[in-house]
N, C-alpha and C positions, 0 to 999 in steps of 0.2 A: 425871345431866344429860348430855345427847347433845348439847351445843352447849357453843361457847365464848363469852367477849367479844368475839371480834373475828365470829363470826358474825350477835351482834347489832350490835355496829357495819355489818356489811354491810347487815343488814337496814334496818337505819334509811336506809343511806343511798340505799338502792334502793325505801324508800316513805313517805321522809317524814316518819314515824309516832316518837312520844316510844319514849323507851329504855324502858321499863318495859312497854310494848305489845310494843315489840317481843319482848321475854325471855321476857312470857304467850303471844305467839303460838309461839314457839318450843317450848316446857315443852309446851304443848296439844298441837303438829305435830309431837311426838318428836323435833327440831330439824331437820326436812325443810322447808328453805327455799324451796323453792315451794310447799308447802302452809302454812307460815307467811305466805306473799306473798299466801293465796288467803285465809286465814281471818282477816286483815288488812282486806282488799277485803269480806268480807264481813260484818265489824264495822262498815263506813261508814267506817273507818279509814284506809283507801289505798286509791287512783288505780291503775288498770291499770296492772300492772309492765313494761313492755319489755323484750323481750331486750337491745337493743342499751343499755340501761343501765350490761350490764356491761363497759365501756368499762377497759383496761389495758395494751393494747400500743402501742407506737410504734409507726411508720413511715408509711406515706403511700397514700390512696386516690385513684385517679385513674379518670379517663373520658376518650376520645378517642373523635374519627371518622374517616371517610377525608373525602378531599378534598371529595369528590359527596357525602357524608351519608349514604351508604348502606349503610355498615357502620359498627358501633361495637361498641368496647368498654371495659371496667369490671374494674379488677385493682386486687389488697390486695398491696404489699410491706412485710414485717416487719422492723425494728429492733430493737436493745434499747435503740435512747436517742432521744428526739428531738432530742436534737444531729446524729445522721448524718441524719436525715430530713429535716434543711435544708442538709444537704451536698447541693451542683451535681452531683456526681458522680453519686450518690445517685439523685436524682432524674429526671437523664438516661438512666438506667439503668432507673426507674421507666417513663419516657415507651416505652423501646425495647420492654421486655415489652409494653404494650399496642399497639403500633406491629404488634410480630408477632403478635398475636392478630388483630388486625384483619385480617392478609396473610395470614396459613396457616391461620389457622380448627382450632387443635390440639382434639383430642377431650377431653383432659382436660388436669390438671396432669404428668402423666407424661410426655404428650405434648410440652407445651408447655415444659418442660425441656431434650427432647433434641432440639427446632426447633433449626434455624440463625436466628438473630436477624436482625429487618430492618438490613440496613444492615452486618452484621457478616460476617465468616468464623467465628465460632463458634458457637456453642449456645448457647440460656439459661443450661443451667448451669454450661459453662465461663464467660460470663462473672459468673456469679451468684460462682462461688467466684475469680473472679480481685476482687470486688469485696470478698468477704471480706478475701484477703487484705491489701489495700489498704487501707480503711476500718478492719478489724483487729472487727468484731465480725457475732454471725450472726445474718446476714440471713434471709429465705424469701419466697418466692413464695407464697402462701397462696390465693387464688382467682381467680378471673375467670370473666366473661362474655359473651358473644358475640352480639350483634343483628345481623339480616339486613334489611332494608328504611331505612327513611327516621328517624335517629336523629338526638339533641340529647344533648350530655353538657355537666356540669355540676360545677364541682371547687370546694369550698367550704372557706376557711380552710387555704390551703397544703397541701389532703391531707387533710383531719380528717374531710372526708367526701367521697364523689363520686356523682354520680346520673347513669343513663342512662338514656334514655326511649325504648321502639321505638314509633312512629306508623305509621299506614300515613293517608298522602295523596301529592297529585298538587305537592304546594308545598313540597318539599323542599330547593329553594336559596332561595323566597323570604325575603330578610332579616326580614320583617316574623312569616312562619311562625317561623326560628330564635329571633327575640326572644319567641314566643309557648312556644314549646319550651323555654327558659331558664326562663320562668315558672312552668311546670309542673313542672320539674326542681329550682327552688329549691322550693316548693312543699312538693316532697317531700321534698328534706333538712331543712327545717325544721320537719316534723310527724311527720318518721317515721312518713310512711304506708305501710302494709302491704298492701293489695289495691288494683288496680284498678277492681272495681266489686262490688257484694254478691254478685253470685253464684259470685265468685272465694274469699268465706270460706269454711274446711272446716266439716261438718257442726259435727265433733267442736268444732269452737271457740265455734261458739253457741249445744249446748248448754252447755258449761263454764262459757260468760258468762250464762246461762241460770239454771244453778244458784247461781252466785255473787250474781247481781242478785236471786233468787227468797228467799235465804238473808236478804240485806241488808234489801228490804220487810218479811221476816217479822220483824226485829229491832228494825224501828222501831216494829213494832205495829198494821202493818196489818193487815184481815181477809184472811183465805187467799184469799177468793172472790174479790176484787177484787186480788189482789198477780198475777195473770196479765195482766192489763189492765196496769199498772206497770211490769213486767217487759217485754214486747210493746213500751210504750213506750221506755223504753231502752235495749232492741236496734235500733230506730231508729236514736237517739241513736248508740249503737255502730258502726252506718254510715255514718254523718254523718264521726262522728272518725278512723274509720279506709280507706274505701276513695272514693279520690281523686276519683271521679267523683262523687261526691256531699257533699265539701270543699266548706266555704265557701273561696273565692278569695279568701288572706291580701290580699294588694293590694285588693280590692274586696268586700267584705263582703254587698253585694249581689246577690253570684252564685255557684253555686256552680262549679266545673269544668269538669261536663258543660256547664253556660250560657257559661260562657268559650268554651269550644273551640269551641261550633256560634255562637258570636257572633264568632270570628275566621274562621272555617270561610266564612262570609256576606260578611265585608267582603273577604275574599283569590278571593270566587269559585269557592270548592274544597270537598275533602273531609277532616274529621281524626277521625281514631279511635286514640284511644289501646290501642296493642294489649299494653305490659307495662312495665315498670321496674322496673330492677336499683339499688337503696339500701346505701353499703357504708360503713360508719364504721369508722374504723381501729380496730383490735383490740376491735372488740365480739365479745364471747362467751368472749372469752379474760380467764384470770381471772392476772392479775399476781400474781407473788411478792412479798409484803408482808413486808419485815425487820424483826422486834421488836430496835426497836438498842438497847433495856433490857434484855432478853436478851442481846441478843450482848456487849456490855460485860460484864455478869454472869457472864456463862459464858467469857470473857476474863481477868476477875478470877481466876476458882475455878484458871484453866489456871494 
């Protein structure tokens, strides 16, 4: 057996699916947890798995702009506790990385370590490690990103997620635009939507989804001839759920995105075109050290 319990624990909890599905997809997929997640989906079993599922580390996702809106940015800082991530310090500290991302425009994370911070006489990472030593546990700078044109950011539940949206219109300070840009922004943290519009999915991802939905039809017993028609349908649907422009508008169910924005686009007398956005939930992807404390006791005991 190439898995553990605590594998299928994962599994379940990343599709839903009863523990005994989970152990058969496992034992089938040689315990290859994305190909368990995929022959799962393809049993009628589970729901598309998202990356950002695998949700583990502290600390705090943020989004800012400049003053004029015309630049933003979107940065991940890492804790080991979310006790320090509602430390003021912390967080002040959070605000200044993206303050100098906004100001200096660094090339990468190497970059933007050995910046002199806005507002400071040091560097990111002299103040990174003077914060260590202060706060007393390690921190990191983990990513960021940088928009050029007419931005809206969006910071959800103290840090737990943040969204930036780059727009390209002529209504950039209008209040009525920004409250429009908030919409869009929560939007997106609350679906975890992945593309901007269908032609932003990679090939490779449709057919994936292709193969997966073509597998599920034939399981239920439909004819082969007619599971392409089925299939074709659900890649729709596929659209729909996941590239923003074509979102039904959680607030208004009667429209989707694309009809939101050319419907504020009209009353503002202007132009909106959603050109990208950057979605960042803290410590997705990063997979957390899980202490079996019945072990560690155990193995306490034997000491």
């Amino acid at each position: 057996m190439n898995f553990t319990a605590q594998d299928v624990k994962a599994l379940r909890e990343k599709t839903g699916c009863g523990m005994m599905d989970c152990k058969k997809a496992l034992v089938e997929c040689d315990g290859n947890m994305d190909a368990a997640i995929d022959y799962l989906r393809e049993q009628g079993l589970a729901k598309q798995a998202k990356k950002a599922d695998r949700i583990a580390a502290e600390g705090i996702a943020f989004a800012a702009t400049s003053q004029d809106g015309k630049i933003g940015a979107i940065v991940e800082v890492n804790s080991e506790t979310d006790f320090v991530a509602k430390n003021v310090d912390f967080q002040n500290f959070v605000q200044t990385v993206a303050q100098t991302v906004i100001d200096s425009n660094p090339a990468d994370l190497e970059a933007l370590t050995a910046t002199k911070a806005s507002g400071s006489s040091n560097t990111i990472a002299e103040l990174l490690q003077e914060k260590v030593l202060t706060i007393g546990e390690n921190l990191k700078v983990r990513r960021f990103v940088r928009y050029e044109g007419n931005c809206v950011a969006y910071v959800h539940a103290g840090g737990k997620i943040a969204v930036l949206v780059n727009f390209e219109t002529g209504l950039g300070t209008n209040p009525e635009f920004i409250a429009y840009g908030k919409d869009v922004a929560m939007q997106i943290a609350a679906l975890n939507t992945q593309f901007v519009r269908k032609e932003d999915v990679p090939a490779e991802t449709i057919e994936h989804e292709k193969k997966i939905m073509t597998e599920l039809v034939l399981n239920e017993g439909k004819p082969a001839q007619i599971a392409e028609k089925i299939v074709m349908g659900k890649i729709g649907k596929y659209y729909k759920e996941n590239c923003l422009l074509d979102q039904e508008f959680v607030k208004d169910n009667s429209m989707n995105i694309r009809q939101y924005s050319d419907k504020v686009a009209k009353e503002l007398g202007g132009k909106i075109e959603i050109l990208a956005f950057t979605r960042f939930e803290k410590g997705e992807g990063i997979e957390k050290r899980q202490d079996d404390f019945a072990a560690e006791v155990a193995a306490a005991v034997k000491g």
